[in-house]
N, C-alpha and C positions, 0 to 999 in steps of 0.2 A: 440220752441226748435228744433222741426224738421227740420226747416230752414237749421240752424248751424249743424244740423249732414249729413243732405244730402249732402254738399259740401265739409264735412267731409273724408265722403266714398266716394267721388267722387277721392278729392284728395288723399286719401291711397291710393284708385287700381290705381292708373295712377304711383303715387309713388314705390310701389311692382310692377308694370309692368316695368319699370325702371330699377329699381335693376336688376329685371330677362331677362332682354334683353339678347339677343344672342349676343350684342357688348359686354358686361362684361365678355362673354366666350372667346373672340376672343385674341389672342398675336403675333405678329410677330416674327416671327422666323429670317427671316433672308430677307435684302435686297439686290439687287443688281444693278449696276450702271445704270444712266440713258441710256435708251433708248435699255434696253435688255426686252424681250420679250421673257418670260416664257409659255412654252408649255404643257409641260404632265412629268408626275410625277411618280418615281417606290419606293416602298419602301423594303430596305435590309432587310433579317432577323436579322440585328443586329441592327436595328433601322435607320441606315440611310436613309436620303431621295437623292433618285437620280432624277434632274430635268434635262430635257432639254432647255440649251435656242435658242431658234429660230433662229434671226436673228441675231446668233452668230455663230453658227454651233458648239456649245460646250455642252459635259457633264458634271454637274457639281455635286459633293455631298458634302452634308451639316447634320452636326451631328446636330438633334433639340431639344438636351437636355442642349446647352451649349449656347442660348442666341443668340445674334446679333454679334456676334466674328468670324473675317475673319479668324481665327486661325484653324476656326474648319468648315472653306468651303476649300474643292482643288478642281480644273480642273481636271476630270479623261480622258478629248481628248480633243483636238483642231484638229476637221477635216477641212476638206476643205474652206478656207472663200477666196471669198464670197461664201455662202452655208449658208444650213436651216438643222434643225431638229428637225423632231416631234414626232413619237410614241416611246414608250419604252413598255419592256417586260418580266419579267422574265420566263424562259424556262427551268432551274434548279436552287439549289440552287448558289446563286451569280452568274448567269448565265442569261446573258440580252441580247434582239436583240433588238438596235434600227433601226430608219432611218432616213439617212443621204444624202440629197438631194434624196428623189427618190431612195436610195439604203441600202441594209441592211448588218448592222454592228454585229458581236458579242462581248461582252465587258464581257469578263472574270473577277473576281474581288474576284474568291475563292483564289488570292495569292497576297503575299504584297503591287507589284505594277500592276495596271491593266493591259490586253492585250487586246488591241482591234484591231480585225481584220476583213477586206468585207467576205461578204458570197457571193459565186460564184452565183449570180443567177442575170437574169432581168427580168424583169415583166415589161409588155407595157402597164404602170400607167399612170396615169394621173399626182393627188398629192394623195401619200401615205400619210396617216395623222394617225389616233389614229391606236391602235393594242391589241391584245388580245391573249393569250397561248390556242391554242389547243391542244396538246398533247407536246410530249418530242422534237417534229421534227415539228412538222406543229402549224402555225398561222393562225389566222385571222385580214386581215388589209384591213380598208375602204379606199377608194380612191373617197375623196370628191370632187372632179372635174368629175370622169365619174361615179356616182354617182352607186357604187358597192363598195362588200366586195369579198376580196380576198380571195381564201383558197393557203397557200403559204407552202409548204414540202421544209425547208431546209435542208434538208440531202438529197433528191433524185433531189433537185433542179429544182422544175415543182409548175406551180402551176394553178389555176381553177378560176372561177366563182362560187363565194357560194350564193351570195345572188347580182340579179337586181331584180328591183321592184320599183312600187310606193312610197316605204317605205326608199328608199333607193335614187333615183332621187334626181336630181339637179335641181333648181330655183336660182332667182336672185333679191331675196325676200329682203336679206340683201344686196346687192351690187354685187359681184361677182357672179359667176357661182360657187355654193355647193348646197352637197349633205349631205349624211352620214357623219357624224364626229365622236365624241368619238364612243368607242365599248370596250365594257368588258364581261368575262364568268363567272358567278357563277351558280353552283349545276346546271349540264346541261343546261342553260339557257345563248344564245347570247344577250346580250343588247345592244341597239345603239339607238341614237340620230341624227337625223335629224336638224341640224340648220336653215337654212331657214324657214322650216313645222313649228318649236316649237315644235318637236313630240316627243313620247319616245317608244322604242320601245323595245321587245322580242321575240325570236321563241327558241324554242328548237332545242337540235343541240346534235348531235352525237360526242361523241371525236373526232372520223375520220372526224369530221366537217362538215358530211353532216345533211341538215337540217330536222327536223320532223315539218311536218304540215305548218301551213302558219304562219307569223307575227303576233301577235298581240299588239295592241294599248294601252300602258299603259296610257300616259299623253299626251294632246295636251294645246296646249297657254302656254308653258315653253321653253324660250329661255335657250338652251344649246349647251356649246361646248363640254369637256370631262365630265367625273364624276368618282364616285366611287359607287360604287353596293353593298350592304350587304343585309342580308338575313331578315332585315327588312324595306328594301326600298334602294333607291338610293339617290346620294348628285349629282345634275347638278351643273356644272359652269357656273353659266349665263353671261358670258361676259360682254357686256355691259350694261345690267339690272342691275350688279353691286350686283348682289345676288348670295345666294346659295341655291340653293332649296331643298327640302326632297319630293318625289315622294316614297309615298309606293305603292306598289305591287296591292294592288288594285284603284288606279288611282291618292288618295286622294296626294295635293299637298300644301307645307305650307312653306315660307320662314323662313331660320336658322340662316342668318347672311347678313348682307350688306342691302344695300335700294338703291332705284334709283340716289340717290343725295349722296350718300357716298363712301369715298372712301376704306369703310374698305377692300371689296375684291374688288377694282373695277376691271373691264378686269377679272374675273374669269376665268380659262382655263381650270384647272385641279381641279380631286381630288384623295389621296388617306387617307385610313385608318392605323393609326399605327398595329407596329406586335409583341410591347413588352409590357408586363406588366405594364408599366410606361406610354404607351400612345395608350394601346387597345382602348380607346372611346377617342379618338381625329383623328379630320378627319384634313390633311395638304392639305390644298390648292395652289393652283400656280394662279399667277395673269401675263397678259402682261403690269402690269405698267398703271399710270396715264397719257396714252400718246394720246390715238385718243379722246377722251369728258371728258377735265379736269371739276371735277366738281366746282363749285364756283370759279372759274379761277387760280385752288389751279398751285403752280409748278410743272410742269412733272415730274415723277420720272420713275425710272428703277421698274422692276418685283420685288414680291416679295413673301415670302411664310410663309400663315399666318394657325396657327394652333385655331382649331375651338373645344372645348368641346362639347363630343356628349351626350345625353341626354339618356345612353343606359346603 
């Protein structure tokens, strides 16, 4: 009889492991056209998600309570094309800087129709890429080519060196020449992501943005680009790993969604966390599309942003 029960209980736990998979949590929100390449992601306090896509040089928002309905995505800018754009940031309410080739945009969106307009400033970047809210007037924004974080004062229009370092350097580990890539602040604390390293990072950080103490090393061997940060761990976007990872606070690291052969997040980019009632534990992610390692020689697709149930 023990025979017939072992293979039993074999197969229930494989079966309830099944059911409980993180793909049964996962839904698509919303796709968009071949060969757009989604960046980083902000979310409104009214629920909206505001995505950047890349190599389109457009902002776009998408209501993610109403399904896969073109009805409920608009273009909030068509900047400059050809042009790129990557980090986004909110700085007050409805109140966002992105960047838009290398330059930064404010994109008003407290009134019916957007306004978006440059912020007088340059900064001798390399590639501005992810970004983070330091205060009411100053940023933080890595520039993963000269493998540094900015500290950026838009309102007196100056800005500094907040963070070079080993932690922060560029290799050519993945192909190109990068460095730092995502970067987010919660509860005092700068986070940021090395892509090439696999690494995760944090140091404390002053409002005024200057740093306390050195870096330290949360996760190493976790490929990420941006993420999302909460106060009981972070969600990396693994890219091309095709996963989503959960890195808590003290080091430990375990995947949430996607696998190496799927294409549920593939191209993982971004993450953020909802801000209303209706989707506090759901984390939205941004994907750049089934376009550079289709898996199973599935068809290219366009980006797309898929919402993830959080276990919280």
């Amino acid at each position: 009889m023990l025979s017939y029960i072992i293979p039993f209980c074999i197969y229930l736990y494989f079966s309830l492991a099944v059911l409980a998979s993180p793909t049964t949590r996962l839904r698509d929100v919303y796709h968009f056209p071949n060969g757009t390449w989604l960046e980083n992601i902000a979310v409104r306090s009214n629920g909206n998600i505001l995505v950047t896509a890349y190599n389109l040089a457009q902002l776009w928002e998408i209501n993610p309570f109403n399904g896969n309905n073109s009805h409920h995505a608009r273009l909030v800018h068509q900047f400059q094309n050809p042009g790129t754009i990557t980090g986004i940031t909110e700085i007050d309410q409805d109140i966002f800087v992105t960047i838009a080739s290398n330059s930064l945009w404010k994109v008003d969106l407290s009134t019916t129709e957007p306004v978006v307009n440059p912020i007088n400033i340059t900064i001798p970047a390399g590639t501005l890429n992810g970004m983070a809210t330091l205060n009411d007037s100053s940023l933080a924004i890595s520039d993963s080519s000269l493998g540094l974080i900015w500290r950026v004062d838009i309102e007196q229009g100056t800005y500094d060196i907040m963070i070079r370092d080993n932690t922060t350097a560029t290799s050519t580990a993945l192909g190109p020449n990068l460095g730092v890539n995502g970067i987010r602040i919660l509860d005092g604390y700068l986070y940021y992501g090395n892509s090439p390293q696999r690494s995760f990072y944090r140091v404390r950080v002053h409002e005024s943005g200057n740093t306390v103490g050195q870096p330290e090393t949360i996760a190493q061997g976790v490929l990420a680009d941006d993420f999302a940060v909460t106060s009981s761990g972070a969600y990396l976007a693994g890219l091309t790993d095709n996963v989503i990872t959960k890195v808590s606070l003290n080091g430990e690291a375990h995947v949430v969604a996607g696998t190496r052969n799927s294409t549920a997040v593939m191209t993982a980019t971004s993450a953020a966390v909802g801000r209303t009632r209706m989707d506090g534990n759901v984390l939205y992610i941004t994907t750049g599309g089934e376009t550079q390692e289709p898996v199973n020689n599935t068809d290219h697709k366009g980006g797309k942003i898929v919402a993830l149930k959080l276990d919280i």
